[in-house]
C-alpha angles and dihedrals in degrees: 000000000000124000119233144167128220119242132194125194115206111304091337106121090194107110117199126189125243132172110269086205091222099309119124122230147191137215103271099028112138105239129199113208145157117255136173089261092050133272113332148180118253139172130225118255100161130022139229102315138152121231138167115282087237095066085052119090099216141259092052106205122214132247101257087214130301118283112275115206086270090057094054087044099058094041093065089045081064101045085070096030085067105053083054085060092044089060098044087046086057097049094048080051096053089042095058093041090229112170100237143107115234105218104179143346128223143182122203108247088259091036090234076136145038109201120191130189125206140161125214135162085230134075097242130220100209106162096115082052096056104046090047084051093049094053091048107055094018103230142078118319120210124179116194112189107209139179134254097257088053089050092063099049087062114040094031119225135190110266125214093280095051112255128101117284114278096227084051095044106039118323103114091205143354122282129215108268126179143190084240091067088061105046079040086063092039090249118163105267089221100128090219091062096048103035123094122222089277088061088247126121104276110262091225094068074076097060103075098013089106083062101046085051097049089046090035089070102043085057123096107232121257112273094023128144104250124171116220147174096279089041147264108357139172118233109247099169138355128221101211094180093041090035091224131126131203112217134183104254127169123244138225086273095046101254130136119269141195107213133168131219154165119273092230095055085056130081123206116167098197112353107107135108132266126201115242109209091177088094096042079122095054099110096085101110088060103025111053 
């Protein structure tokens, strides 16, 4: 067992372990540690606690020492100063007509370095941008180019439904999401109705997929033959979420009838559906 504390960075939800070093620590307490990007400032999301070393990416750096009143000072120095490197960065780009969209702006907690995050269709040669940049705001310049969907974790945007996108919101990465969770759900397969704002599937037909799978199995297929209460029938349509079919029954007259019934007052042998993950892969064409 190894003990560890849980550390956030900015808006990022995302929590990553450190070694508290034998300090002890409570949610909300203003961290300084070393990251691959240079020493930062962190929050604290989770306290001293001891978990597996299985759950731990190693190395697993140490906590350099908690924030003193000049640290938090300085942090939110850098919070503005930060907007002010994230305008000069615009204009450089405007001056030299690239054909890229700045997204955010950071300092590393001692400004050793300026990083800056963009998104563009295009490979970029920024050189001249950089060493504009450099001379500017006189440290190190890093560019990251990242994706749209990137874009939106960080900056947050409403989603279809009208909240406020799950990765920006509270998803800490992004989860694996096919076209087979929605055909799975029954969920028009129009790009348009089942991508979020970054053009990728939308995370939450994650969320309750588990559920539609498990059901999905336990459902007789659409057209096939069923006994009921009522007699023989034939499976028009399935209710996954109130686990009901309607199926085509004769009546006392002999007609055709729609009825609808609970999947455990019906029999089916061999009627039921089976998963196929042979096409776990098949979101391609919207995915990527």
């Amino acid at each position: 067992m190894q003990q560890v504390v849980g550390i956030k960075f900015h808006s990022n939800k995302k929590i990553y372990y450190f070694n508290p070093m034998d300090i002890e620590f409570n949610e909300g307490d203003g961290v300084i540690v070393e990251t691959a990007r240079g020493i930062e400032f962190g929050i604290v999301a989770t306290p001293n606690k001891f978990i597996d070393e299985s759950e731990i990416v190693k190395p697993l750096k140490d906590v350099m020492r908690k924030a003193t009143e000049k640290d938090y000072k300085q942090n939110e120095e850098n919070l503005e100063k930060k907007k002010w490197a994230y305008k000069v960065c615009l204009e450089k780009i405007q001056e030299h007509n690239l054909p890229m969209k700045l997204v955010d702006a950071d300092y590393t907690f001692d400004r050793s370095k300026a990083i800056f995050s963009f998104t563009s269709e295009n490979r970029v040669d920024f050189r001249e941008l950089v060493k504009d940049l450099a001379i500017v705001l006189k440290s190190r310049i890093e560019l990251r180019q990242i994706y749209e969907r990137d874009d939106i974790k960080m900056r947050g945007a409403l989603a279809p439904c009208g909240r406020v996108c799950c990765c920006h919101s509270h998803l800490a990465d992004f989860e694996k999401v096919t076209i087979k969770m929605a055909k799975v759900q029954g969920l028009s397969l129009n790009p348009q109705k089942i991508s979020g704002i970054c053009g990728k599937l939308m995370c939450c037909l994650k969320y309750e997929n588990d559920y539609y799978v498990e059901t999905l199995k336990e459902m007789p297929k659409v057209g096939a033959s069923v006994t009921t209460n009522d007699g023989d029938g034939i499976v028009s349509s399935v209710d996954l979420l109130h686990k009901t079919i309607k199926a085509k029954v004769s009546n006392e007259d002999g007609a055709i009838v729609v009825r609808e019934y609970n999947i455990a007052d019906v029999k089916c042998e061999t009627c039921y559906n089976e998963i196929d993950d042979s096409d776990d892969n098949d979101n391609d064409s919207i995915e990527e």
